[in-house]
Phi, psi and omega in degrees: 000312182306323192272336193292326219258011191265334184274328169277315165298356243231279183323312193272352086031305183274335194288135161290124178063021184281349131031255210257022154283124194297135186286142219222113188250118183206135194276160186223135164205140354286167181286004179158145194288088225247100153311112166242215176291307173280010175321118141257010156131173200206141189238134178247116167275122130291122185212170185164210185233165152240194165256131197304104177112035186265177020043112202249116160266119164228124174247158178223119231222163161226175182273156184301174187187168189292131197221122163249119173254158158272119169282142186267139175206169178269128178278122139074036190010053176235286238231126151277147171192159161330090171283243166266170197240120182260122166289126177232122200249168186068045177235117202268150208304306175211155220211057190247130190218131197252112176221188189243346182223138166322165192263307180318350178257344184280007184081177127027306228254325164328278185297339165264008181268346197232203192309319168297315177254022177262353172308335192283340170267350182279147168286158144217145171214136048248143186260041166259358169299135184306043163004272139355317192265296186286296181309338148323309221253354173286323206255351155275334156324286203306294188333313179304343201263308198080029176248350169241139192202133162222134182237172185217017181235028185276297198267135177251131158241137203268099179312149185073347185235341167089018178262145176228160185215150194220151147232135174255109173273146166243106256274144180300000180265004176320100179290167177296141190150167184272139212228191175210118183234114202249136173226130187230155183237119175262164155175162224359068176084004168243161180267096207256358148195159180210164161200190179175125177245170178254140192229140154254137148283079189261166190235132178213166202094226171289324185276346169259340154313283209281348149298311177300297179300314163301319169272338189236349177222052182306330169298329181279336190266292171312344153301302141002275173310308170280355162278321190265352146319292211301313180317302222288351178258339175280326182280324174316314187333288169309274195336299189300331207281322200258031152264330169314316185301322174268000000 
């Protein structure tokens, strides 16, 4: 809870005016995201009021970390290979952003709420690394992944009553963990009420069993593990033997 609410201030800090924006009260259902064996990914509504004639932005954040990559480069500008090892910091576990208009039609205010500004808080080291370049290419890594995403066909906003309803999907790679679900409402090109609550990611069933058993009873978890080996080479076993038979 503590890195979730670290995360939002860290966001709303960056935001131009996010200040003097009036607070924006919106509902979530479900309040949070239950992994079990068949998690294949979650769709989340958001709905609530704004102020009339606004623009509905919904973001969905895990808090920054840390990242290392190997940079690729040519030896003796011949042979590709593994180079120097790149640190990358502020980089959030997921990055997903929801609006009722392109961000680019939002002013100013547009480019930090989505992807483009989120290159601006990330780190890199060593800081003779291309910046410019890598970074781009970190925040298309993710996409590819399917933990960063920014759409402009997520949100219904109802003209004349200021109510918007949002749907959010979420990607089946969501680790377990503390989240942030952010509401901004602009209009003319400022951010003129927000809000932002915390959604958790838990693992239940069979995936918390066997998380609860890894980390906290590793010897039973290595038992486990060879038992269900040992299964699993005695049923190939049968198999290969009675197509052999025949």
């Amino acid at each position: 809870m503590k890195r979730a609410l670290t995360l939002v201030l860290f966001l709303l800090l960056a935001l131009p005016g996010a200040a003097l924006a009036d607070k924006l009260d919106f509902s979530v259902s479900p309040q949070g995201v239950t992994i079990h064996t068949f998690y294949n990914g979650a769709s989340v509504t958001v709905t609530g009021a704004a102020p009339e004639g606004s623009q509905i932005v919904v973001r969905f954040s895990g808090a920054p970390e840390k990242v290392a990559m190997k940079e690729k480069g040519k030896a003796l500008g011949l042979l590709w290979m593994n180079m120097n090892t790149l640190h990358f910091s502020g980089v959030p576990k997921v990055y997903l952003v929801e609006s009722s208009a392109p961000l680019a039609d939002l002013g100013a205010v547009g480019a930090t709420l989505g992807l483009e500004g989120l290159t601006d808080s990330m780190e890199i080291e060593p800081a003779t690394a291309d910046r410019a370049m890598l970074l781009p290419e970190l925040v298309k890594l993710k996409k590819s992944e399917g933990l960063y995403r920014e759409q402009s066909d997520g949100v219904a906003v109802k003209v004349g009553q200021g109510r918007f309803e949002a749907k959010l999907a979420i990607p089946s790679r969501l680790s377990p963990g503390e989240y942030v679900l952010e509401v901004f409402a602009v209009k003319n090109g400022l951010i003129v009420a927000q809000g932002s609550q915390p959604l958790e990611a838990k693992l239940v069933g069979a995936p918390a069993f066997l998380a609860d058993l890894a980390f906290n009873h590793a010897i039973w978890y290595g038992v486990l593990a060879s038992i269900i080996a040992i299964v699993a080479g005695l049923g190939i076993g049968l198999v290969f033997q009675s197509k052999g038979a025949h």
